[in-house]
C-alpha positions in Angstrom: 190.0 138.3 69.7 186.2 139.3 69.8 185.1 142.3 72.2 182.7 140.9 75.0 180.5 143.1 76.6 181.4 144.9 79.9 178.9 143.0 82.4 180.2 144.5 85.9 178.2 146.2 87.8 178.1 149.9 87.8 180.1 151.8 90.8 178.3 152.6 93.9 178.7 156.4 93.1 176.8 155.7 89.8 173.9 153.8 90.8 171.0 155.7 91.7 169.5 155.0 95.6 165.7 153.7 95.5 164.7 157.8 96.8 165.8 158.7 93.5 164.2 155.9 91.7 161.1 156.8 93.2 161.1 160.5 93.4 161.5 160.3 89.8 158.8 157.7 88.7 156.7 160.2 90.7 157.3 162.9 88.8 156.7 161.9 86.0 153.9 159.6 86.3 152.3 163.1 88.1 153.4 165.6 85.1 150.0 166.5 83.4 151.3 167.1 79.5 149.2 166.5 76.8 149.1 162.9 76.2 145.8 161.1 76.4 146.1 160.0 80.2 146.7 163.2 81.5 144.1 164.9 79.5 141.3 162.2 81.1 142.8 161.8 84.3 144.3 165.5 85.5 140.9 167.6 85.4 139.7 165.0 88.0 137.9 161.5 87.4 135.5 159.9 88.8 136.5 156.2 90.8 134.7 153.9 88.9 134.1 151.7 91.8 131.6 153.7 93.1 129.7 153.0 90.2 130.3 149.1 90.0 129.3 149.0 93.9 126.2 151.1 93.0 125.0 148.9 90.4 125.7 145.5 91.9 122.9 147.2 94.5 120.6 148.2 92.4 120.6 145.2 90.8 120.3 142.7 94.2 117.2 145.4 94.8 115.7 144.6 91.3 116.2 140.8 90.8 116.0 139.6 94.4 114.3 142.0 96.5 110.3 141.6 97.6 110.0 142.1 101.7 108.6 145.2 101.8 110.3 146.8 105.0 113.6 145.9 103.1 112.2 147.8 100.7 111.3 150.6 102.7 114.9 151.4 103.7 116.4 150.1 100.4 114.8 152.0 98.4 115.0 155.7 99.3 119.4 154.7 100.3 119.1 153.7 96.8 118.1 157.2 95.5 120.7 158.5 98.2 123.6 156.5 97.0 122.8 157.8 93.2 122.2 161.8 94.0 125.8 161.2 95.7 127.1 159.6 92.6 125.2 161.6 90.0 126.3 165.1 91.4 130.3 163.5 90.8 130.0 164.1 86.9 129.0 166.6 84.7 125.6 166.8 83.8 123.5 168.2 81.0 122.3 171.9 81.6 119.1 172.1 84.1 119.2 168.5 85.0 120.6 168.0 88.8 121.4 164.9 90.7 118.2 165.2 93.2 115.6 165.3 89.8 117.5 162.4 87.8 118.0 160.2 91.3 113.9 160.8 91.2 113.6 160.0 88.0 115.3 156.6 87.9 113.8 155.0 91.3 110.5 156.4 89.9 111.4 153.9 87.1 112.1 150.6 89.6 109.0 149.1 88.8 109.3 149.1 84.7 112.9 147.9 84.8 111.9 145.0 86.8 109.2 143.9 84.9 111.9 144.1 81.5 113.9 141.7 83.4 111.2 139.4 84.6 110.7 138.9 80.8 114.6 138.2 80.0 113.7 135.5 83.0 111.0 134.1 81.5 112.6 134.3 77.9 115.9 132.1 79.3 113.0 129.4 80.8 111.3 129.4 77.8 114.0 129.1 75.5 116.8 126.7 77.6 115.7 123.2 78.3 118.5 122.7 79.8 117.0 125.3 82.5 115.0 123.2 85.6 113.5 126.5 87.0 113.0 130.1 87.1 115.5 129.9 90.4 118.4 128.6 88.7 118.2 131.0 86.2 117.9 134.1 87.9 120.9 132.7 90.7 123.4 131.1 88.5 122.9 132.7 84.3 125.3 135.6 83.7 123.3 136.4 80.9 120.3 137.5 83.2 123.0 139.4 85.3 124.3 141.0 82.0 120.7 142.1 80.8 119.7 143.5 84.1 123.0 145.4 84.2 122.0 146.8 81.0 118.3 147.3 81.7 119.8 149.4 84.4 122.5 151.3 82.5 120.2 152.1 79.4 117.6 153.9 81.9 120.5 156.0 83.5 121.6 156.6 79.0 117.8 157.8 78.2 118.4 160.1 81.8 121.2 161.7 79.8 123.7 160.6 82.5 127.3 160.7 81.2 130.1 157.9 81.6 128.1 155.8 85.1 125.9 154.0 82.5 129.2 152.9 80.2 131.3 151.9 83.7 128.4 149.9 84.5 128.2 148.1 81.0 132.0 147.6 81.1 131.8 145.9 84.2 128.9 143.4 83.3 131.4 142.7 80.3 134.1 142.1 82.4 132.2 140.0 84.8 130.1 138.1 82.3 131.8 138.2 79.1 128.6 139.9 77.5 129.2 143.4 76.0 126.6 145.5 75.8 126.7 149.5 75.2 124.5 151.4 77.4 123.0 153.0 74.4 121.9 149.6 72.8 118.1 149.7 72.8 116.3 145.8 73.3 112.7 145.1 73.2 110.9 142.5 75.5 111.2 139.1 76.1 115.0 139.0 75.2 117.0 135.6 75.4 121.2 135.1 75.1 122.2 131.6 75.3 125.0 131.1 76.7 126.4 134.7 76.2 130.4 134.5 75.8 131.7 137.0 73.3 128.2 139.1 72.8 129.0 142.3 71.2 125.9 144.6 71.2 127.0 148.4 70.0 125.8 151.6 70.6 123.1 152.2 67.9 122.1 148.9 67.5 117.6 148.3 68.2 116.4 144.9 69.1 113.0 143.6 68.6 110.7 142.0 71.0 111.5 138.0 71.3 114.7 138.1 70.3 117.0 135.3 70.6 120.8 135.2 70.2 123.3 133.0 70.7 127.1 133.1 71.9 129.4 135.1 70.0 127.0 137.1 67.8 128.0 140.8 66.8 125.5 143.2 66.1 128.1 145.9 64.9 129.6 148.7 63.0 131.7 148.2 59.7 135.3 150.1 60.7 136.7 152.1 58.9 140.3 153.8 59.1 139.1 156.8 60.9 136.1 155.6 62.9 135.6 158.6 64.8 134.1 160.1 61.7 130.9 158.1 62.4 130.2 159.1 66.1 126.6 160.5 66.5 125.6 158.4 63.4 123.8 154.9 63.5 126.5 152.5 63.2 124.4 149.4 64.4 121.9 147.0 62.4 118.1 146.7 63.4 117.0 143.4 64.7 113.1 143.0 64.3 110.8 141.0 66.5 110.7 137.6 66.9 114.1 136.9 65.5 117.0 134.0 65.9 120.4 134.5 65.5 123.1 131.6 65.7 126.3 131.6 67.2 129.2 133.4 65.8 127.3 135.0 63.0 128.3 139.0 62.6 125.8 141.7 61.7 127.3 145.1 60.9 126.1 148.5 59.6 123.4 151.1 60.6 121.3 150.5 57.5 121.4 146.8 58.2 117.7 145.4 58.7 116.8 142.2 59.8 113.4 141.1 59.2 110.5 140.0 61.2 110.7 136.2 62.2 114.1 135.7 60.4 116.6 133.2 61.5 120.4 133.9 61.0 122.9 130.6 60.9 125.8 130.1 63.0 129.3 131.9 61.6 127.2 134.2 58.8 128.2 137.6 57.6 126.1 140.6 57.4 126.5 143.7 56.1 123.0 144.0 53.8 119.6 144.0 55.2 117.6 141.0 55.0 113.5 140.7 54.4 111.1 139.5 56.9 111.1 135.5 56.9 114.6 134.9 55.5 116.8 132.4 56.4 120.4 133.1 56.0 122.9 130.3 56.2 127.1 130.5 55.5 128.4 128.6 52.7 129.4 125.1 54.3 133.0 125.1 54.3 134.5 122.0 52.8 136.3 119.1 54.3 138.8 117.2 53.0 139.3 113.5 54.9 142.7 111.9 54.7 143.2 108.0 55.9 145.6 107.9 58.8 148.0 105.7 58.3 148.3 102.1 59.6 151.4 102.4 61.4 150.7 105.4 63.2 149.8 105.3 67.1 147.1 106.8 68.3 149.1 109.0 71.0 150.7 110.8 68.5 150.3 114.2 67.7 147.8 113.8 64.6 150.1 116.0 61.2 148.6 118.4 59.2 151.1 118.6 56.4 150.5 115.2 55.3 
């Protein structure tokens, strides 16, 4: 005779009531130890929607905004809203909310001219594209740079963690991921967009276009945190084309003036201006079906 497991159901002394349940769940989910949670969370954090409601703002103001006595009330609750935010994290000696606040809206007008460029860039470089309108209401790529455009102002301010909430969230929303710190040159173009990666370190050229996919990155290594504060990223030069899925990795990498990178290349050596780098083609092998075999069925791999 085998022994089965005992599947009743504890007594009602023995079971715990939901109080209990909760109370403890409570506790502990409330204990501040030293795992990594509580040492980010306990100290106090900032709610990062704040930031995400902030930045979807700014960036109606930047791409859509021209009346001028929308303007006029816009702009000085945009500076409000930002002072408000700004004096929630810790900022570098000196600076204070009111002088950074300043500092970016005194910046409106440049920012908005780097995105009018990005426009242009996506007419000039999508035929698929019937106007500037269509662009600027329906390409996620456009929302993702302007995102950025904002988020890397607030980086050169020296404002900590807003500018990466607001990159995460243009990642999450558009499936485009660039690091606040990234630094991109004029007349910028992403084609479709899915599965950008753009680091930290990495410096783009003027009239630059890239295509879904692409990683400018770092090479990893086992401990990764020894290279924070170095250049991790490649160097993109003007007037540059880089094809979907190809992978660019290293700080030293340098990619030349007018070069054009194929579709599903690896990087991790600098090339010279005017090179075209293509991936070995991958060979094909084709096997005749046989006659007997329907159509409907599932197509074998093992034959």
């Amino acid at each position: 005779m085998t022994a089965t497991a005992d599947t009743r159901e504890p007594s009602h002394e023995a079971r715990k009531s939901a109080r209990e349940v909760f109370d403890q769940t409570i506790k502990a989910l409330s204990a501040c130890g030293q795992d990594a949670i509580s040492q980010a969370v306990c100290p106090g954090i900032l709610d990062p929607k704040l930031a995400v409601d902030w930045v979807e703002r700014a960036d109606r103001l930047i791409r859509f905004e021209s009346d001028r006595s929308a303007l006029r009330s816009e702009v000085p609750a945009l500076a409000e809203r930002l002072e408000d935010l700004l004096g929630r994290v810790d900022l570098r000696d000196g600076a204070t909310a009111a002088d950074l606040a300043l500092g970016f809206i005194e910046r409106l007008p440049a920012i908005r001219a780097l995105i009018a460029d990005d426009l242009q860039a996506s007419f000039d470089g999508d035929p698929a594209a019937t106007n500037l309108q269509e662009i600027i209401l329906a390409y996620p790529t456009l929302r993702a740079l302007s995102i950025h455009r904002i988020a890397h102002e607030l980086h050169l301010l020296g404002v900590p963690l807003i500018p990466r909430i607001m990159a995460e969230y243009a990642h999450d929303r558009t499936g485009i991921d660039i690091h606040p710190g990234a630094t991109i040159g004029r007349h910028f173009f992403i084609d479709h967009g899915t599965g950008v990666v753009i680091g930290e370190t990495a410096e783009v050229g003027d009239r630059v276009r890239i295509y879904q996919g692409v990683t400018l990155g770092a090479a990893s290594l086992r401990d990764s945190s020894t290279l924070r504060g170095q250049k991790r990223h490649p160097t993109v030069e003007n007037d540059v084309t880089i094809y979907a899925g190809a992978t660019i990795l290293g700080g030293e990498t340098v990619i030349g003036t007018g070069s054009v990178i194929g579709g599903n290349v690896w990087l991790t050596e600098s090339v010279p201006p005017g090179s075209q780098v293509i991936a070995e083609p991958a060979r094909h092998e084709v096997r005749p079906q046989s006659p007997d075999r329907q159509s409907a069925v599932q197509l074998r791999w093992d034959i």
